[in-house]
Biopython code that builds the backbone (N, CA, C, O; Angstrom):
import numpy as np
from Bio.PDB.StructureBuilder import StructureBuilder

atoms = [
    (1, "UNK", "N", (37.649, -1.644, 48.937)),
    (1, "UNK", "CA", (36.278, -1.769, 49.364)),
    (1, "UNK", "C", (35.896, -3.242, 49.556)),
    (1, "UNK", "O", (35.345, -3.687, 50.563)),
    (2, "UNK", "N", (36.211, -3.866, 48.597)),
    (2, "UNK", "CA", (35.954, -5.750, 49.174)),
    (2, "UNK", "C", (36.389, -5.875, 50.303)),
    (2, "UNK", "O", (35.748, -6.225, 51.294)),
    (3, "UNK", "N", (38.030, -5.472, 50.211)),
    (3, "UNK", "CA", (38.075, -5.934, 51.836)),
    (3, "UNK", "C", (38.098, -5.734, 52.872)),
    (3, "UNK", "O", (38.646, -6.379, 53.766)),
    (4, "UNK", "N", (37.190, -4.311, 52.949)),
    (4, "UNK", "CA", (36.153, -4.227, 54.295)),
    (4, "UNK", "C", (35.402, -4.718, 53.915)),
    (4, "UNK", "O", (35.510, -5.789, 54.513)),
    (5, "UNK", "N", (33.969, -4.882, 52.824)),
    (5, "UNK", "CA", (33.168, -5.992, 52.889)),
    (5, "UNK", "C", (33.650, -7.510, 53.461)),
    (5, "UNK", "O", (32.940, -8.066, 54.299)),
    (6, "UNK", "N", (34.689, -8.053, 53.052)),
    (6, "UNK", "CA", (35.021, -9.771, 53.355)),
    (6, "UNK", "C", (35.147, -9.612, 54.830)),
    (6, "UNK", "O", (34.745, -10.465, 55.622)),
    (7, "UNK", "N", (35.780, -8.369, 55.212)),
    (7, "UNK", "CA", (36.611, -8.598, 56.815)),
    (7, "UNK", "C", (35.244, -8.152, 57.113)),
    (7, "UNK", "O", (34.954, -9.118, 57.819)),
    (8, "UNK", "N", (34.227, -7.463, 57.119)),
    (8, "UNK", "CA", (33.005, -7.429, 57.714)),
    (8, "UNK", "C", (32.207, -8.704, 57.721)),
    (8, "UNK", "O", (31.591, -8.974, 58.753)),
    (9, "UNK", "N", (32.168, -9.216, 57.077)),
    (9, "UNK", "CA", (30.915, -10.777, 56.400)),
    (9, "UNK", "C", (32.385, -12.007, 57.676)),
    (9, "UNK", "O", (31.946, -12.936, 58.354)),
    (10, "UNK", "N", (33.625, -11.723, 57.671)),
    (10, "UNK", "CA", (34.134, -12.453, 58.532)),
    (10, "UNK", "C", (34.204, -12.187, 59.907)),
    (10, "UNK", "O", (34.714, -13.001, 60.676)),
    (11, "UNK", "N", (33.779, -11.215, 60.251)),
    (11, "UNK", "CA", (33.756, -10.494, 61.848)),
    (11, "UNK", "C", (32.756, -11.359, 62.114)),
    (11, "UNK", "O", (32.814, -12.267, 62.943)),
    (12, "UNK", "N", (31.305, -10.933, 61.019)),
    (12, "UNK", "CA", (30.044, -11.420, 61.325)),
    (12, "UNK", "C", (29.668, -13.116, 61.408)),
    (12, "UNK", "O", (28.643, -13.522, 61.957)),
    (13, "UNK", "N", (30.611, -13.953, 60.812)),
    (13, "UNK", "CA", (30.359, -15.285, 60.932)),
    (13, "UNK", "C", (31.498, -15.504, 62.347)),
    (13, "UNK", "O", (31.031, -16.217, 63.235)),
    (14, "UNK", "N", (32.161, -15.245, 62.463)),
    (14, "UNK", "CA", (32.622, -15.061, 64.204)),
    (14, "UNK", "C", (31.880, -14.675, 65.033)),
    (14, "UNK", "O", (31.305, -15.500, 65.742)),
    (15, "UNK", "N", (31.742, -13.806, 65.137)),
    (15, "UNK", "CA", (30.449, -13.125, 66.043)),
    (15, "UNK", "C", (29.107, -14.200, 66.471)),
    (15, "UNK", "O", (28.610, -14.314, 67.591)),
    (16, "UNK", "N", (28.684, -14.980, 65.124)),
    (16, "UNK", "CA", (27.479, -15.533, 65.038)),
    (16, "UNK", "C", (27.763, -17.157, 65.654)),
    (16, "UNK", "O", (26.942, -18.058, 65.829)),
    (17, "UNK", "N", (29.691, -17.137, 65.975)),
    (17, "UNK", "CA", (29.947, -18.518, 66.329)),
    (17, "UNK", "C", (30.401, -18.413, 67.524)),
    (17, "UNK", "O", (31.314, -19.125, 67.941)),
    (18, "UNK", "N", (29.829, -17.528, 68.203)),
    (18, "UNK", "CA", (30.334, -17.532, 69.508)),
    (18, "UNK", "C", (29.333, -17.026, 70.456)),
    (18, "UNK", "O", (29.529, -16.598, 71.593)),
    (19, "UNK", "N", (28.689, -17.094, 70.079)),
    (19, "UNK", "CA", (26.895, -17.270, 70.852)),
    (19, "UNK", "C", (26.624, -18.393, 70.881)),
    (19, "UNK", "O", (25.558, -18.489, 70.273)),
    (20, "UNK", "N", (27.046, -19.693, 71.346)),
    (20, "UNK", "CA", (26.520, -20.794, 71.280)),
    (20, "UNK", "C", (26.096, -20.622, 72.847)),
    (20, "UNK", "O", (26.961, -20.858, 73.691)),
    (21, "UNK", "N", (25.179, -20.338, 73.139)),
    (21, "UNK", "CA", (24.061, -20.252, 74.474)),
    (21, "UNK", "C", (23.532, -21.283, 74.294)),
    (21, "UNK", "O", (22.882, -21.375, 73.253)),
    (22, "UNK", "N", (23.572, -22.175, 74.983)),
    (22, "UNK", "CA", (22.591, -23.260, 74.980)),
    (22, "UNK", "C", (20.953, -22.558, 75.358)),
    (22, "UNK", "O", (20.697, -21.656, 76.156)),
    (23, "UNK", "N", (20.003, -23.345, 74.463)),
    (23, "UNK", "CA", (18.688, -22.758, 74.617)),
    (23, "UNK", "C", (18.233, -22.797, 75.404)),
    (23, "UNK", "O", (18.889, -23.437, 76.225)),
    (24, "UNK", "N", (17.076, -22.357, 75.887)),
    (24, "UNK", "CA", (16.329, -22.915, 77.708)),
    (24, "UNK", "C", (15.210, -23.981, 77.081)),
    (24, "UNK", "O", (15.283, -24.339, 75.905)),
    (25, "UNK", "N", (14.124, -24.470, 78.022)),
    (25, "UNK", "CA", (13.334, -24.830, 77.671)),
    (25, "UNK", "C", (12.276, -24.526, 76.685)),
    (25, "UNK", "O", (11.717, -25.115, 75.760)),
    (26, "UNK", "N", (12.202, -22.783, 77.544)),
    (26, "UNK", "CA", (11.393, -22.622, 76.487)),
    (26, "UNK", "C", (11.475, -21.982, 75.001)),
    (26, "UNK", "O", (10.587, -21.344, 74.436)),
    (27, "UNK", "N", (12.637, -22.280, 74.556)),
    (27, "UNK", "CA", (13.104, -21.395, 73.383)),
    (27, "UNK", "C", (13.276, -23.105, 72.500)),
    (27, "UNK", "O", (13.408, -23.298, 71.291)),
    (28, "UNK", "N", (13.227, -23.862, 73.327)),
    (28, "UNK", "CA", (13.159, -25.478, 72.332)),
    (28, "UNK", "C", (12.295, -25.745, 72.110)),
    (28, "UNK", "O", (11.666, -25.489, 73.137)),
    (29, "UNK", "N", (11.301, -26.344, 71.083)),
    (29, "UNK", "CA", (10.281, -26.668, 70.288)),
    (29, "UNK", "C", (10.377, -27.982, 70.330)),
    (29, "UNK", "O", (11.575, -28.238, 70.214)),
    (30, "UNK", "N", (9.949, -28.663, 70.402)),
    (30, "UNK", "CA", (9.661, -30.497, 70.538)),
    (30, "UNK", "C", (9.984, -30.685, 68.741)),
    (30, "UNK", "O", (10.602, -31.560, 68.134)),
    (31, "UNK", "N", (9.416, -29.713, 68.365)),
    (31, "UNK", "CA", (9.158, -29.999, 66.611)),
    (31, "UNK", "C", (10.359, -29.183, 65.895)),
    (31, "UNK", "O", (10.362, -29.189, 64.664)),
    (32, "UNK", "N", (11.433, -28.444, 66.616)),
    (32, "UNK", "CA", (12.047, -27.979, 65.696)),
    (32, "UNK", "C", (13.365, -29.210, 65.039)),
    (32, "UNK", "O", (14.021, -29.904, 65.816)),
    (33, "UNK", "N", (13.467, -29.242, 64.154)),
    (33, "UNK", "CA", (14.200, -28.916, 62.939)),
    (33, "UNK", "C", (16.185, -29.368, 63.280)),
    (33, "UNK", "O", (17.055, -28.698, 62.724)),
    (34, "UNK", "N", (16.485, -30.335, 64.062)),
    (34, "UNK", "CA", (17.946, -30.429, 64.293)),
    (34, "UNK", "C", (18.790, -30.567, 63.145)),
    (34, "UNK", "O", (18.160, -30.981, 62.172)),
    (35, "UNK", "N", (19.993, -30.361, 62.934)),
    (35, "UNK", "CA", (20.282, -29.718, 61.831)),
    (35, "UNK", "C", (21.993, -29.780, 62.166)),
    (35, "UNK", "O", (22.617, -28.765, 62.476)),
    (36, "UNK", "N", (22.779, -31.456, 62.022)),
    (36, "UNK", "CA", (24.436, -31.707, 61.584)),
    (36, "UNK", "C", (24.664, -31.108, 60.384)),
    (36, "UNK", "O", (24.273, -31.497, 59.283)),
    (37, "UNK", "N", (25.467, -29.918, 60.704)),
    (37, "UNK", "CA", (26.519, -29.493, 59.763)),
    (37, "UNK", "C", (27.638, -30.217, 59.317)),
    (37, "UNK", "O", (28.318, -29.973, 58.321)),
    (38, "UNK", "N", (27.778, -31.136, 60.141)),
    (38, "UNK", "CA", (29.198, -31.882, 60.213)),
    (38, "UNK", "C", (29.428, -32.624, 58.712)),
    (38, "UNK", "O", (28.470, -32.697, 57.943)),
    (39, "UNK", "N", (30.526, -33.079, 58.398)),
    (39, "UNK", "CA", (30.912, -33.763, 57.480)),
    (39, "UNK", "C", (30.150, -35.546, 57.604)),
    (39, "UNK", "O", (29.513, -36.017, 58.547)),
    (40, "UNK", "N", (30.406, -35.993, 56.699)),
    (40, "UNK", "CA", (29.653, -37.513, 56.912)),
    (40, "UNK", "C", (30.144, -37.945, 57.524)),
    (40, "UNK", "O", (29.448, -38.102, 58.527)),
    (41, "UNK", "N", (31.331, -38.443, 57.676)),
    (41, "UNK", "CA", (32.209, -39.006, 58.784)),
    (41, "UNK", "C", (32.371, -38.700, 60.194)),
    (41, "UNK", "O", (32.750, -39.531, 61.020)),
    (42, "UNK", "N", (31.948, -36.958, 60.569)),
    (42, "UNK", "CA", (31.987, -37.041, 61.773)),
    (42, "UNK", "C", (30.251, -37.191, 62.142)),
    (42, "UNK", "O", (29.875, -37.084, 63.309)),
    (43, "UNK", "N", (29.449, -37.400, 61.214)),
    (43, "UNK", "CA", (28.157, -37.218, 61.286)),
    (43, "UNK", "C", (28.324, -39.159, 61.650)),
    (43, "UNK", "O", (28.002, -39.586, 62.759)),
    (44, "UNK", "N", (28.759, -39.936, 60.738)),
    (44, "UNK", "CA", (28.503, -41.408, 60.761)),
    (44, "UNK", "C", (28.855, -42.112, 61.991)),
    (44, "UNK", "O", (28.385, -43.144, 62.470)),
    (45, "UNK", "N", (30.406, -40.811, 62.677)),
    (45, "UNK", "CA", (30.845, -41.288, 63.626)),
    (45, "UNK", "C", (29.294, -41.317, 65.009)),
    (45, "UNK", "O", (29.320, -42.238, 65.825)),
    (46, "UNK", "N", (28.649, -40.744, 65.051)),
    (46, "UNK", "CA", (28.111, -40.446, 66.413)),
    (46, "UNK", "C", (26.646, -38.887, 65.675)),
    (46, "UNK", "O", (27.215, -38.034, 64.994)),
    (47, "UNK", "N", (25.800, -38.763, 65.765)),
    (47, "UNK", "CA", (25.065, -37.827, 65.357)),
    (47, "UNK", "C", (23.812, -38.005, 66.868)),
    (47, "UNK", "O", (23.693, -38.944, 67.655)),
    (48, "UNK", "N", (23.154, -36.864, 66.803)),
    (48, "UNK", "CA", (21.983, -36.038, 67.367)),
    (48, "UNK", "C", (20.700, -37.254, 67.041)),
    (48, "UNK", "O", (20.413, -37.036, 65.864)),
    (49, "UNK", "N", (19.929, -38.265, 67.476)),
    (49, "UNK", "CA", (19.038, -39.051, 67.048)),
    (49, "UNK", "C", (17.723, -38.072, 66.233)),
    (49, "UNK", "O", (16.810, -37.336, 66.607)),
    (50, "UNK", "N", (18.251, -38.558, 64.970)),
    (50, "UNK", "CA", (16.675, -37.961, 64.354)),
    (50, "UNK", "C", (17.000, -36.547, 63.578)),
    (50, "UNK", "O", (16.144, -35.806, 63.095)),
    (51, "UNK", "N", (18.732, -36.289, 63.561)),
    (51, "UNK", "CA", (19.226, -35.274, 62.919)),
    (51, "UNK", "C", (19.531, -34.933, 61.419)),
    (51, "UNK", "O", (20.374, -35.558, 60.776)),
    (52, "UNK", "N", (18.774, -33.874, 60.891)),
    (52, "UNK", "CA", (18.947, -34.038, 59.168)),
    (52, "UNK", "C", (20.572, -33.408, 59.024)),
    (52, "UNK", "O", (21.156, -32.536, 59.667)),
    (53, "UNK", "N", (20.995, -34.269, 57.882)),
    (53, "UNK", "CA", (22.511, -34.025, 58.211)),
    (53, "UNK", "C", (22.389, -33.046, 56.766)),
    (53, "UNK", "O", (21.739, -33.440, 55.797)),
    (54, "UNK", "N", (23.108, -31.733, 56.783)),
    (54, "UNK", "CA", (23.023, -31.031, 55.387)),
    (54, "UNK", "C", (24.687, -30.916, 55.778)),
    (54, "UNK", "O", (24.874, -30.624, 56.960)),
    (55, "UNK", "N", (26.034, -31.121, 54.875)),
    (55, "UNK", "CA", (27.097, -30.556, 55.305)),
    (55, "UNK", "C", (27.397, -29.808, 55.174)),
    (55, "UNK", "O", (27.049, -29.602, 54.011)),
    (56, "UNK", "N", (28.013, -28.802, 55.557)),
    (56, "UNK", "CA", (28.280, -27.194, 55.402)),
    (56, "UNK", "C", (29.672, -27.076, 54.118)),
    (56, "UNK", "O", (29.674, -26.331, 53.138)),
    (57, "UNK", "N", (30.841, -28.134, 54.563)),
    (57, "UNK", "CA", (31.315, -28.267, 53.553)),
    (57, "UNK", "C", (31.441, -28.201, 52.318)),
    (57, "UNK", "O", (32.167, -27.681, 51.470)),
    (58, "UNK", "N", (30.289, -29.053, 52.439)),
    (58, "UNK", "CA", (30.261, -29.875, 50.218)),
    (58, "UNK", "C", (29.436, -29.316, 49.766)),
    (58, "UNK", "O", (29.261, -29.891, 48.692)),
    (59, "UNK", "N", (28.715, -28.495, 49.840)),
    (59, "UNK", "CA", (28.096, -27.861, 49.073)),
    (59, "UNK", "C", (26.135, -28.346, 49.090)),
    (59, "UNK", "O", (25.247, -27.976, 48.322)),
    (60, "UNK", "N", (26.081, -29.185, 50.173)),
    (60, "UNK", "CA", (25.040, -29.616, 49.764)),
    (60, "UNK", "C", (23.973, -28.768, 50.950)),
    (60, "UNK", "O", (22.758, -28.916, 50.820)),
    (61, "UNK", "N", (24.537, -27.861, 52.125)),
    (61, "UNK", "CA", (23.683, -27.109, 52.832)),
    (61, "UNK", "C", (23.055, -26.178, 51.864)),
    (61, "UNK", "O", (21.827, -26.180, 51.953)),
    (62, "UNK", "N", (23.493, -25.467, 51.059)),
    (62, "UNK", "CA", (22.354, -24.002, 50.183)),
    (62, "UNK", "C", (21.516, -24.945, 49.762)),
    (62, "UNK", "O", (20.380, -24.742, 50.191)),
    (63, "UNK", "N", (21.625, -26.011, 49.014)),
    (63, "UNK", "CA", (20.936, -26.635, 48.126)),
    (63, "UNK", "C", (19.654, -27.452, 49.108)),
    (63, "UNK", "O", (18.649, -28.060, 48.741)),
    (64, "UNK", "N", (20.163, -27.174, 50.399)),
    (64, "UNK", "CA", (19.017, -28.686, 51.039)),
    (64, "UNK", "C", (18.362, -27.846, 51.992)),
    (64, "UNK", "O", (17.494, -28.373, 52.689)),
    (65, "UNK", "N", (18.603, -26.720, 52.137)),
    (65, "UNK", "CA", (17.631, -25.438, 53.076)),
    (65, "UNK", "C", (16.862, -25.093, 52.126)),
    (65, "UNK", "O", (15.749, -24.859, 52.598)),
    (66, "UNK", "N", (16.899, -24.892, 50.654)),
    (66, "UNK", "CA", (15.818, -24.497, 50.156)),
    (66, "UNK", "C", (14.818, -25.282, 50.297)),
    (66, "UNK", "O", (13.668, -24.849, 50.367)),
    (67, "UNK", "N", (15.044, -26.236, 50.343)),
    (67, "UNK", "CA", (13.077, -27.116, 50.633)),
    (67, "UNK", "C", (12.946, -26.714, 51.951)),
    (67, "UNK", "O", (11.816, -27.028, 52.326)),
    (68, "UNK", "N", (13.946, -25.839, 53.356)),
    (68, "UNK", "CA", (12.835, -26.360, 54.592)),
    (68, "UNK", "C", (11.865, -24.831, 54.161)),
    (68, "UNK", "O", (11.879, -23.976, 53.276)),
    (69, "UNK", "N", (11.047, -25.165, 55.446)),
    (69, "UNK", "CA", (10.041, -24.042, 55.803)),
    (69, "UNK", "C", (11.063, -23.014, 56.677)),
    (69, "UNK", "O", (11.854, -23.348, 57.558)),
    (70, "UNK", "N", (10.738, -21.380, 56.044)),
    (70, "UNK", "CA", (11.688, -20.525, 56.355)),
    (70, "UNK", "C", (11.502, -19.866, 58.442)),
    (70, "UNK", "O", (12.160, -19.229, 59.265)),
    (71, "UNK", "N", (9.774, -20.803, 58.313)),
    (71, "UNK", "CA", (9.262, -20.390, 59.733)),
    (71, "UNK", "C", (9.145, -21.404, 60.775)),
    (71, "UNK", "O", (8.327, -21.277, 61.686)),
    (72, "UNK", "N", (10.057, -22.566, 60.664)),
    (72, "UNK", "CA", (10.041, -23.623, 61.520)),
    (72, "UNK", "C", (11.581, -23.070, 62.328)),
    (72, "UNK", "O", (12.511, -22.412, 61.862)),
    (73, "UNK", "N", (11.399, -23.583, 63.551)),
    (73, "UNK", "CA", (12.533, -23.669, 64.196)),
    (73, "UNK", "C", (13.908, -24.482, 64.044)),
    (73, "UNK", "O", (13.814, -25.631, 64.477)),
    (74, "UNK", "N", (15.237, -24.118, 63.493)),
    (74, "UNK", "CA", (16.213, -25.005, 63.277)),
    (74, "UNK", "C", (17.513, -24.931, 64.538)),
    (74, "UNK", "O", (18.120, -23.965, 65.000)),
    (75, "UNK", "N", (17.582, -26.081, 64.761)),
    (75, "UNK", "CA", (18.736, -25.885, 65.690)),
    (75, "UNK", "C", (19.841, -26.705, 64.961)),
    (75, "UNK", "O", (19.814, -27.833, 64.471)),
    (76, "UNK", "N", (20.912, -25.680, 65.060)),
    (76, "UNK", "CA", (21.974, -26.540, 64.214)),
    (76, "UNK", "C", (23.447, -26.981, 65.337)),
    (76, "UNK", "O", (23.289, -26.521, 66.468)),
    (77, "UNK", "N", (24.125, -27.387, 65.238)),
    (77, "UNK", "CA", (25.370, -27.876, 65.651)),
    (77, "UNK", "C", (26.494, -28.479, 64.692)),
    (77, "UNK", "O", (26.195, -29.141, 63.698)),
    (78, "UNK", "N", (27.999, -28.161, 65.118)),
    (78, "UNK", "CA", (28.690, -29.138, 64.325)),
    (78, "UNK", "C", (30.126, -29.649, 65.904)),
    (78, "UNK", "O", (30.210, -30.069, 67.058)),
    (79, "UNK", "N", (30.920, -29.177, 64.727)),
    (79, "UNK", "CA", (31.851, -29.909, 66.147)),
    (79, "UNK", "C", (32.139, -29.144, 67.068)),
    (79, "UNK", "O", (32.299, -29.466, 68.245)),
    (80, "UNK", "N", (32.248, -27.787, 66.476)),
    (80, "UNK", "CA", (32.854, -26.783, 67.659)),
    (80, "UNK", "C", (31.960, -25.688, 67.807)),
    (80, "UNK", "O", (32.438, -24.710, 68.382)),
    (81, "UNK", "N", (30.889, -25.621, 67.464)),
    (81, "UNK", "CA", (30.121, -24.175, 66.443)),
    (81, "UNK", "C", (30.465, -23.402, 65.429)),
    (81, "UNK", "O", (29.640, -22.615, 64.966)),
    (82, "UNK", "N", (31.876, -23.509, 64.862)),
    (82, "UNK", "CA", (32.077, -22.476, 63.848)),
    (82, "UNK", "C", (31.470, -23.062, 62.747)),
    (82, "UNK", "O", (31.525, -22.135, 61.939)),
    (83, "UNK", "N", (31.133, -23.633, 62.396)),
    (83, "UNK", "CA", (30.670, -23.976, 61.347)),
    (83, "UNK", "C", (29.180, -23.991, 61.104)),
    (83, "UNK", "O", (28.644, -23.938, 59.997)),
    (84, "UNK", "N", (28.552, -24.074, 62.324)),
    (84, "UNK", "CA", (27.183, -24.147, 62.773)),
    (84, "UNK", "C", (26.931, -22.650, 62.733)),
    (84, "UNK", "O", (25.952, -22.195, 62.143)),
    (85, "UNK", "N", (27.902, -21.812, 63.420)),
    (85, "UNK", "CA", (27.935, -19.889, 63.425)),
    (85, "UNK", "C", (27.865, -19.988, 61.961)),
    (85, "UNK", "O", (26.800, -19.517, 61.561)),
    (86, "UNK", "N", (28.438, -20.325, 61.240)),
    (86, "UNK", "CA", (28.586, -19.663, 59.785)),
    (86, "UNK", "C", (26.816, -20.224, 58.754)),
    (86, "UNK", "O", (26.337, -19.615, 57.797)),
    (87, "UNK", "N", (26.371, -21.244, 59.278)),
    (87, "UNK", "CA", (25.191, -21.900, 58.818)),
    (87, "UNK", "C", (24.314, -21.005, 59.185)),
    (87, "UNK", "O", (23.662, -20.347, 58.375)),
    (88, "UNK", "N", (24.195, -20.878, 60.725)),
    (88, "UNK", "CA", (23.464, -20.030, 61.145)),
    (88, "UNK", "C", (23.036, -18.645, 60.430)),
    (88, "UNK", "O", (21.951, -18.279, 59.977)),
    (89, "UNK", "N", (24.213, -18.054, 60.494)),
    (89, "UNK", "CA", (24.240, -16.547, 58.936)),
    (89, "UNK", "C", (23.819, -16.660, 58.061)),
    (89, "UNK", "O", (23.095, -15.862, 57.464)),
    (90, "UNK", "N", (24.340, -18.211, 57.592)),
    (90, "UNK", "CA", (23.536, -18.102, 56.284)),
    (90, "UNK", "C", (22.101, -18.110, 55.771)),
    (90, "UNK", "O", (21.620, -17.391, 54.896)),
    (91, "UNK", "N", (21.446, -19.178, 56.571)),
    (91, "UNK", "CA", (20.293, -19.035, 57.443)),
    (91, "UNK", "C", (19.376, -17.857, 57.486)),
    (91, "UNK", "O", (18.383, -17.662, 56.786)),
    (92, "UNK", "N", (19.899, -17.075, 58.465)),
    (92, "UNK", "CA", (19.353, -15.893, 58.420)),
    (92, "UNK", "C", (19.096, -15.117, 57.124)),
    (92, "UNK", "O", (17.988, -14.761, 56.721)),
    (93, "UNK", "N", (20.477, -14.869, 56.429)),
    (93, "UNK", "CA", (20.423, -13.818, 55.526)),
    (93, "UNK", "C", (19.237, -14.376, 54.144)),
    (93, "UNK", "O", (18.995, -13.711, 53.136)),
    (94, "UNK", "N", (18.546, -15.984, 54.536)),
    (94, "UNK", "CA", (18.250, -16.395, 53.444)),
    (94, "UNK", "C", (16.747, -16.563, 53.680)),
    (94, "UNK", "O", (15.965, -17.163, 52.943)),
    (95, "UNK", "N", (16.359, -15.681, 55.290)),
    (95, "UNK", "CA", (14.866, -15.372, 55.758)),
    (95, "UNK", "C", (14.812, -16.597, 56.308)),
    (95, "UNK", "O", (13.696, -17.057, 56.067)),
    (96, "UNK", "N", (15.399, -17.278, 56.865)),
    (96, "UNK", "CA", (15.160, -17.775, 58.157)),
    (96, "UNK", "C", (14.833, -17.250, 59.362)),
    (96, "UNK", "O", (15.659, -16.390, 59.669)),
    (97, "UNK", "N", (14.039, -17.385, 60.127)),
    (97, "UNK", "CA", (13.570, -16.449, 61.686)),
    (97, "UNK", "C", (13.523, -17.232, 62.699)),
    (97, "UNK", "O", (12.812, -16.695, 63.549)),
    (98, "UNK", "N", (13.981, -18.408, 63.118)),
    (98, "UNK", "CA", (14.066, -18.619, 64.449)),
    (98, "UNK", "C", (15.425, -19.997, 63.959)),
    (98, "UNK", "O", (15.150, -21.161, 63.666)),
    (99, "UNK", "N", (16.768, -19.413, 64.002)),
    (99, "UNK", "CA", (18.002, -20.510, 63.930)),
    (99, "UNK", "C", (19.067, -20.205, 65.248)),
    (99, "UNK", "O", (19.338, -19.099, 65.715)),
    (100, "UNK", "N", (19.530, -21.416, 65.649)),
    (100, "UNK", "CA", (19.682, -21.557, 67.062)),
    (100, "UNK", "C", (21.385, -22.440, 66.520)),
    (100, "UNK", "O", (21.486, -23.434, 65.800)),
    (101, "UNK", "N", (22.492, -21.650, 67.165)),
    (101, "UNK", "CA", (23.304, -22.380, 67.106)),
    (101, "UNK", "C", (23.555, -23.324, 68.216)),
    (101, "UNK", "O", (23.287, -22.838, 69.314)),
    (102, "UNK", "N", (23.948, -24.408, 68.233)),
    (102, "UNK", "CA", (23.493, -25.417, 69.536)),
    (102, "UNK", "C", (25.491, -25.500, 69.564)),
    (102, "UNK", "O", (25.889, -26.500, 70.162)),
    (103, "UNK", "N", (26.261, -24.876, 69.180)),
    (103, "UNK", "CA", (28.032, -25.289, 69.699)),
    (103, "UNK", "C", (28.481, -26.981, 68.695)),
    (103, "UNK", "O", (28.212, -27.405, 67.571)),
    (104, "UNK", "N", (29.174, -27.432, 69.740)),
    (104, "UNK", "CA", (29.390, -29.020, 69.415)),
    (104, "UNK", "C", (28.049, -29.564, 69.834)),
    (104, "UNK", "O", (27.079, -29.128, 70.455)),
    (105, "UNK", "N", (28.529, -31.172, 68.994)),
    (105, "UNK", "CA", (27.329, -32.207, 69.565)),
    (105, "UNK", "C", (27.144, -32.475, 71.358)),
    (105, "UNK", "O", (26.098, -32.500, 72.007)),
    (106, "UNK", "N", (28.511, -32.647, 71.813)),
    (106, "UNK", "CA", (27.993, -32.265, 73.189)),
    (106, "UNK", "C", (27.104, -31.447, 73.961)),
    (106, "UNK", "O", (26.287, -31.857, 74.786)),
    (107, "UNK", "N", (27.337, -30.201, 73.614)),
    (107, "UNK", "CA", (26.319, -29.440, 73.595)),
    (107, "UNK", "C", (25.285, -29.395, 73.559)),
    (107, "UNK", "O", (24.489, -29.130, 74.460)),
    (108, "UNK", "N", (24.997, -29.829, 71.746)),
    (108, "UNK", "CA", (23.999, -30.327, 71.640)),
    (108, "UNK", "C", (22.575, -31.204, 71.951)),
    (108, "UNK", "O", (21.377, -31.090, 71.694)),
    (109, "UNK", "N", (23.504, -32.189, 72.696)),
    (109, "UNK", "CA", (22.769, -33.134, 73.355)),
    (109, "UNK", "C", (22.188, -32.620, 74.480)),
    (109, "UNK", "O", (21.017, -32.447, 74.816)),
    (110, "UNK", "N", (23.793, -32.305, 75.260)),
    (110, "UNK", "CA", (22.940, -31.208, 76.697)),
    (110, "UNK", "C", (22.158, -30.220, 76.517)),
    (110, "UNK", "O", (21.629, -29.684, 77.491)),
    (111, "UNK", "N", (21.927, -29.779, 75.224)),
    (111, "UNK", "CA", (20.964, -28.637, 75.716)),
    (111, "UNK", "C", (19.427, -28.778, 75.328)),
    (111, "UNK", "O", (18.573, -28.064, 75.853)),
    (112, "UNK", "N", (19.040, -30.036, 74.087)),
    (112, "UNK", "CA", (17.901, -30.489, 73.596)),
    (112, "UNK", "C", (17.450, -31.818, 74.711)),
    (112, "UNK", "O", (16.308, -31.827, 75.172)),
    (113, "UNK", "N", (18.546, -33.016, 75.119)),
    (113, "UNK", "CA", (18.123, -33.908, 75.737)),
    (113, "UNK", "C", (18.208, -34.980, 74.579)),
    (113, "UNK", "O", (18.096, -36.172, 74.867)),
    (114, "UNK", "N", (18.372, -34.645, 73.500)),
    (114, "UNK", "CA", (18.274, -35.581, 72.717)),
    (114, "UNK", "C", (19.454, -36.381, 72.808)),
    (114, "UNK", "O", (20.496, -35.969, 73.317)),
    (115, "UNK", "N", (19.271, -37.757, 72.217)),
    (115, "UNK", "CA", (20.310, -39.300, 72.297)),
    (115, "UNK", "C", (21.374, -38.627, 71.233)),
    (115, "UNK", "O", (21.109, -37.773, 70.388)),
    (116, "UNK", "N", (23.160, -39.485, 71.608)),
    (116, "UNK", "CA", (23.791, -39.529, 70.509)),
    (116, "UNK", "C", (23.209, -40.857, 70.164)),
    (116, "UNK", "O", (22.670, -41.667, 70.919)),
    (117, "UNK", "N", (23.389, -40.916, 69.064)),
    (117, "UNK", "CA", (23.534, -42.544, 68.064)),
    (117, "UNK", "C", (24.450, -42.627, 66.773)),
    (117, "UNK", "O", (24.605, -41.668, 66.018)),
    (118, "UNK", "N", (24.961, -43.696, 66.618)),
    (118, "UNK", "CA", (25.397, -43.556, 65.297)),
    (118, "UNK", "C", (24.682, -44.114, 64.612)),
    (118, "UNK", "O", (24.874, -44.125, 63.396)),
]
sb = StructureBuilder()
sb.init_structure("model")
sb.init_model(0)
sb.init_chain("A")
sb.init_seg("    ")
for serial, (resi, resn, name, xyz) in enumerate(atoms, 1):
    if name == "N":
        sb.init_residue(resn, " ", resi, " ")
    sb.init_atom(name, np.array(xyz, "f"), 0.0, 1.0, " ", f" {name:<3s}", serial, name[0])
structure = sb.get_structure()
């Protein structure tokens, strides 16, 4: 029985990493919430201008979503989306209502307009 639960909870963070649709206009919020999953290093290398970096890695994303607001808009990205898919889930399952996987930072950029910077 776990492991149809695990292979289900792993279908579902696949699934959730492969919707990286870039948003339209009007599904972007001027005010939402950008959101590097990435590690520090690929975050130090080059990041989203104005991006809160939580890493999905180390443990410090559960701990740094509990302060946001569960009804603001978050758009997240990392390098490829899987990691951003798996944030995203988590996200959700934790009453989040409007989380947007944005793919890689390329992506990213193209689909908000926003600057890289390091």
């Amino acid at each position: 029985m776990r492991r149809v639960a695990a292979l289900a909870a792993l279908m579902l963070s696949l699934s959730a990493c492969s919707s990286n649709s870039p948003i339209t206009s009007e599904e972007f919020s001027g005010d939402a919430v950008v959101i590097d999953v990435r590690t520090l290093e690929e975050y130090d290398a080059g990041h989203l201008d104005g991006a809160l970096h939580l890493d999905w890695n180390s443990g410090e994303f559960a701990s740094g979503i509990a302060e946001l607001d569960k009804d603001e808009q978050y758009l997240l990205y990392c390098r490829s989306g899987n990691r951003a898919g798996q944030a995203k889930a988590h996200m959700e399952e934790q009453g989040f209502t409007d989380v947007v996987n944005l793919g890689s930072l390329e992506e990213a950029a193209e689909a908000t307009g926003i600057s890289i910077v390091k």
